[in-house]
Structures are given as structure tokens and as C-alpha cells.
SETOR-241194 format. One record per residue (C-alpha): residue number from 1; residue in one letter; x, y, z. Coordinates in steps of 0.2 Angstrom, whole numbers. Layout:
<torbas>
<torba><n>NUM</n><res>A</res><X>X</X><Y>Y</Y><Z>Z</Z></torba>
...
</torbas>
This chain:
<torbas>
<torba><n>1</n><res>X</res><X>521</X><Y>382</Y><Z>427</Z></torba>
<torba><n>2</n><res>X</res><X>502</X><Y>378</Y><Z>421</Z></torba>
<torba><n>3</n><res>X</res><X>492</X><Y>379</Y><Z>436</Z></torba>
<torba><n>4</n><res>X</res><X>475</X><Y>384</Y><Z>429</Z></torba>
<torba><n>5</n><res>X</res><X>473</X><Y>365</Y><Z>420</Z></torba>
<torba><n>6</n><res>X</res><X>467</X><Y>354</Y><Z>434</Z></torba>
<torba><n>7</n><res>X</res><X>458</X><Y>366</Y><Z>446</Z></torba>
<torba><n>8</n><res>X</res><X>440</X><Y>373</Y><Z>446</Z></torba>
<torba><n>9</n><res>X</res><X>439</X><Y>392</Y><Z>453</Z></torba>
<torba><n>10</n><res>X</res><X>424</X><Y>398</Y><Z>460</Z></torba>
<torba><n>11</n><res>X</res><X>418</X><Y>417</Y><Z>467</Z></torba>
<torba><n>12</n><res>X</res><X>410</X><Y>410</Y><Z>485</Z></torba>
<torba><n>13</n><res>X</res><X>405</X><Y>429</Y><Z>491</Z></torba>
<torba><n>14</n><res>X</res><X>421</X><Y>439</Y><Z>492</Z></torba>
<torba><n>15</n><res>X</res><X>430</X><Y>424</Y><Z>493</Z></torba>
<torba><n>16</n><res>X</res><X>439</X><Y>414</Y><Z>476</Z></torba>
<torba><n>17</n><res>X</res><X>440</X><Y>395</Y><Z>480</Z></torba>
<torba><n>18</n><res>X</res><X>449</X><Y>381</Y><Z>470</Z></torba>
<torba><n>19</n><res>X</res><X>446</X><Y>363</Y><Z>468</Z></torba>
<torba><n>20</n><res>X</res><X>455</X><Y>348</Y><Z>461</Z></torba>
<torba><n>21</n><res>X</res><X>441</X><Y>342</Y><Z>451</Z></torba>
<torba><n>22</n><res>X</res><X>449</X><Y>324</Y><Z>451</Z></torba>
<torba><n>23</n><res>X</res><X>448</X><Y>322</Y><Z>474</Z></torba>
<torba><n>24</n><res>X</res><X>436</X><Y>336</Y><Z>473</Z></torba>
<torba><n>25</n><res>X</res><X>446</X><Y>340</Y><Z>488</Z></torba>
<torba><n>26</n><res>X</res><X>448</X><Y>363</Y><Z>492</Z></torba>
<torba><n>27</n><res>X</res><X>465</X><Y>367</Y><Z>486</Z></torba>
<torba><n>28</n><res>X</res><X>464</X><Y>385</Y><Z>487</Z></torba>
<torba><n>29</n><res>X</res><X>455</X><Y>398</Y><Z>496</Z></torba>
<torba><n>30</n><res>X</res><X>459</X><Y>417</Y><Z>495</Z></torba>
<torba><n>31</n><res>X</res><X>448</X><Y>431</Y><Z>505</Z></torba>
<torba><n>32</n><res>X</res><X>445</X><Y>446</Y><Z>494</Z></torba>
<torba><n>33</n><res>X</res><X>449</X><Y>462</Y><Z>506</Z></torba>
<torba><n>34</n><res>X</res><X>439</X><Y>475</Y><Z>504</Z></torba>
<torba><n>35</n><res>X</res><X>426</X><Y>466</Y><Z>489</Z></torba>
<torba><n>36</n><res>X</res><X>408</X><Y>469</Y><Z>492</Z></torba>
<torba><n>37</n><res>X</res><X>400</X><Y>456</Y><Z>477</Z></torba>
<torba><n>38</n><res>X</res><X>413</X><Y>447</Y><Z>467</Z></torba>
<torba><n>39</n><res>X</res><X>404</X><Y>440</Y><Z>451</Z></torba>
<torba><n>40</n><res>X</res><X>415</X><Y>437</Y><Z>437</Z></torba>
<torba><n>41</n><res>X</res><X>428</X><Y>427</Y><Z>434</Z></torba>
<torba><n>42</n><res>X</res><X>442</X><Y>424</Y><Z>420</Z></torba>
<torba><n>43</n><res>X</res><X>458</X><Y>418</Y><Z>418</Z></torba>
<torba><n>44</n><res>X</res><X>474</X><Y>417</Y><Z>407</Z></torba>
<torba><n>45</n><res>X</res><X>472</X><Y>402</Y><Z>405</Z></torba>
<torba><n>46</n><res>X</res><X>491</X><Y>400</Y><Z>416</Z></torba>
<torba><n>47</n><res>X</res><X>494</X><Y>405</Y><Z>433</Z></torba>
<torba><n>48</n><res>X</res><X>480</X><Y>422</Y><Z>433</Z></torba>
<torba><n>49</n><res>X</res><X>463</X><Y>424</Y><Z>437</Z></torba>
<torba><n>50</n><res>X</res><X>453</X><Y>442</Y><Z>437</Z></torba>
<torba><n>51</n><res>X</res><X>437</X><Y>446</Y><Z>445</Z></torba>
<torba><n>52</n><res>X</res><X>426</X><Y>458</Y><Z>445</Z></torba>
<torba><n>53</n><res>X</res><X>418</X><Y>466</Y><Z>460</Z></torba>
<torba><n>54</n><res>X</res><X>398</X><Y>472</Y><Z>453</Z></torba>
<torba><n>55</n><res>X</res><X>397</X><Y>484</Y><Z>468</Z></torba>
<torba><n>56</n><res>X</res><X>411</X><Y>494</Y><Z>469</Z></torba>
<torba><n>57</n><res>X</res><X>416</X><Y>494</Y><Z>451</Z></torba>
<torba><n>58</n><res>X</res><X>436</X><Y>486</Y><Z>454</Z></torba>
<torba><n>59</n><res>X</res><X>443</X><Y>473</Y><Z>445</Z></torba>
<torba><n>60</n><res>X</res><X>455</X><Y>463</Y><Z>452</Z></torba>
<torba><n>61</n><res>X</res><X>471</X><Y>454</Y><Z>446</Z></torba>
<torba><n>62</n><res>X</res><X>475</X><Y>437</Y><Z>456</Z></torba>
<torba><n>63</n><res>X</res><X>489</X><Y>429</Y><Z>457</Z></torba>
<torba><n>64</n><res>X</res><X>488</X><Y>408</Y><Z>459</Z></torba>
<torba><n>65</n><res>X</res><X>505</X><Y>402</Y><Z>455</Z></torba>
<torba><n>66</n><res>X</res><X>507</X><Y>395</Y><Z>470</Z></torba>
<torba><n>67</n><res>X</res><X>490</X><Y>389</Y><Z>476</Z></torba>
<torba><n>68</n><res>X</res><X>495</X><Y>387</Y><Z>495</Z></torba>
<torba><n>69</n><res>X</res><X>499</X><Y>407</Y><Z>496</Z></torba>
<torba><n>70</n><res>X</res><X>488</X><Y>415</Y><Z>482</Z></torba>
<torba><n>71</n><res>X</res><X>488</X><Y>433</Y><Z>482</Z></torba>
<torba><n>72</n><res>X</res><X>477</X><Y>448</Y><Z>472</Z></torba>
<torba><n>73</n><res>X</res><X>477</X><Y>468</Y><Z>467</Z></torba>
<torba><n>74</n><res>X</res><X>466</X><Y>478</Y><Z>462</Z></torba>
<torba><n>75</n><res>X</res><X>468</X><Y>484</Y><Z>443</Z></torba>
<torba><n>76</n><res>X</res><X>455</X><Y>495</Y><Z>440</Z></torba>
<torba><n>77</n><res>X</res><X>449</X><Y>508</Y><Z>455</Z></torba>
<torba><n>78</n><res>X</res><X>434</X><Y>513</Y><Z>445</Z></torba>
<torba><n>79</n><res>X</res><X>425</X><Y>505</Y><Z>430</Z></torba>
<torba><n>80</n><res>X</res><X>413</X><Y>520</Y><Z>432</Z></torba>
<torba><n>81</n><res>X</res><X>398</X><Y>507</Y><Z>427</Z></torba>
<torba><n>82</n><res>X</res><X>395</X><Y>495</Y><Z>433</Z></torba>
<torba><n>83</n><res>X</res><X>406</X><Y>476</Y><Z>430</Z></torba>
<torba><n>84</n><res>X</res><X>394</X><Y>461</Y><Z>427</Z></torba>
<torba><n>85</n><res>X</res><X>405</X><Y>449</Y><Z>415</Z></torba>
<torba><n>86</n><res>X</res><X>423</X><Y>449</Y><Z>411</Z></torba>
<torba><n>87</n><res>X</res><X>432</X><Y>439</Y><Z>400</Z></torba>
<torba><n>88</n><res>X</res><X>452</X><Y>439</Y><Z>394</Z></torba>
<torba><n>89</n><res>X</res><X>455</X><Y>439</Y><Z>378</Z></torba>
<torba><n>90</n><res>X</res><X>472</X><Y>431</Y><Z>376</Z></torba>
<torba><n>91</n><res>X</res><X>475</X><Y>434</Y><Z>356</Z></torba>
<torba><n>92</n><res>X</res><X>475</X><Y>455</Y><Z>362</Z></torba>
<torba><n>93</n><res>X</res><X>480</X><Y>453</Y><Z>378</Z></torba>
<torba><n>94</n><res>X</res><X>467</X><Y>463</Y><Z>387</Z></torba>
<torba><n>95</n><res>X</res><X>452</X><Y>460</Y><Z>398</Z></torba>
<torba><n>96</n><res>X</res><X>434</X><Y>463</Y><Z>393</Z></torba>
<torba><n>97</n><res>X</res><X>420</X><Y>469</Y><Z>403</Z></torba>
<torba><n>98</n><res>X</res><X>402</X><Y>470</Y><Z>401</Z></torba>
<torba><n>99</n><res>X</res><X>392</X><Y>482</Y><Z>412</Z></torba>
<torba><n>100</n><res>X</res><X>375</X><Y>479</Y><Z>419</Z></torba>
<torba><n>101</n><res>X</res><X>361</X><Y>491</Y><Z>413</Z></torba>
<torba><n>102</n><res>X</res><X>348</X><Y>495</Y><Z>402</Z></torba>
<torba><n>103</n><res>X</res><X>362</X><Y>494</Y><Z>388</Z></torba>
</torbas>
């Protein structure tokens, strides 16, 4: 089931929203435990997103399969540097992060 095709997910905070972008209507709304500044976002491109959390260095796996009842995990404890971009590449599946610096 392809549930990434209609709505628009958004990092509000520690918080991931989803919109139907035909009603514009909030179809989605998942508090990030624990997260301190979420600011990336990818997804599969089916039914996963993953974020990135800039200040403590996790990344998280979330789970939107079913929009009423989303759920997430964190994947990585310690990026050791610091997340600030994150992209999945599908072709490999893996995800790829950026870190924020002088480098």
C-alpha cells in the first residue's frame, strides 16, 4: 500500500505532520519522544519516513502505514557529528546524511 503519494510531511518542532494536499485537511500527527530539533526529512518513497534529530545526533525510522496510528524508532543512537540533511537513496538502499560544520 502506497501511502507517501498524496500526503505532504512536515518536521513542526519535534513533531512530523501530514497533509492531504487536495482538502489541505491534517491527516497525520506524530510526537517525536525524546527529539530536541528534528530537521530532515526523507522517505521511501512507500509507507517510511526518516528524520534526523540536529541536536542529539539520532536518526529516526517512522512508520506511516497507517496514518491514523503512525509509529517511529530511533536507528542510529549516535551519528557522532552532527545530522543536518538526510536523503534515502532507494537504488542502494541506504540513507545518506550530511553533517553541519565547517566541512
Amino acid at each position: 500500500m502506497e501511502v507517501l503519494g498524496n500526503p505532504l510531511f512536515v518536521i513542526d518542532g519535534s513533531t512530523i505532520r501530514g497533509f492531504e494536499l487536495n482538502t489541505e485537511n491534517e491527516v497525520m500527527t506524530l510526537q517525536v519522544n525524546n527529539a530536541a530539533f528534528l530537521n530532515g526529512l526523507t522517505n521511501d518513497g512507500v509507507s517510511t519516513l526518516y528524520a534526523s534529530d540536529f541536536s542529539n545526533k539520532t536518526i529516526y525510522k517512522i512508520d506511516v502505514s497507517d496514518l491514523a496510528n503512525p509509529s517511529h524508532e530511533i536507528i542510529v543512537s549516535n551519528t557522532v557529528s552532527t545530522p543536518n540533511g538526510i536523503i534515502f537513496d532507494g537504488d542502494n538502499n541506504r540513507l545518506i546524511f550530511v553533517n553541519w560544520g565547517n566541512n
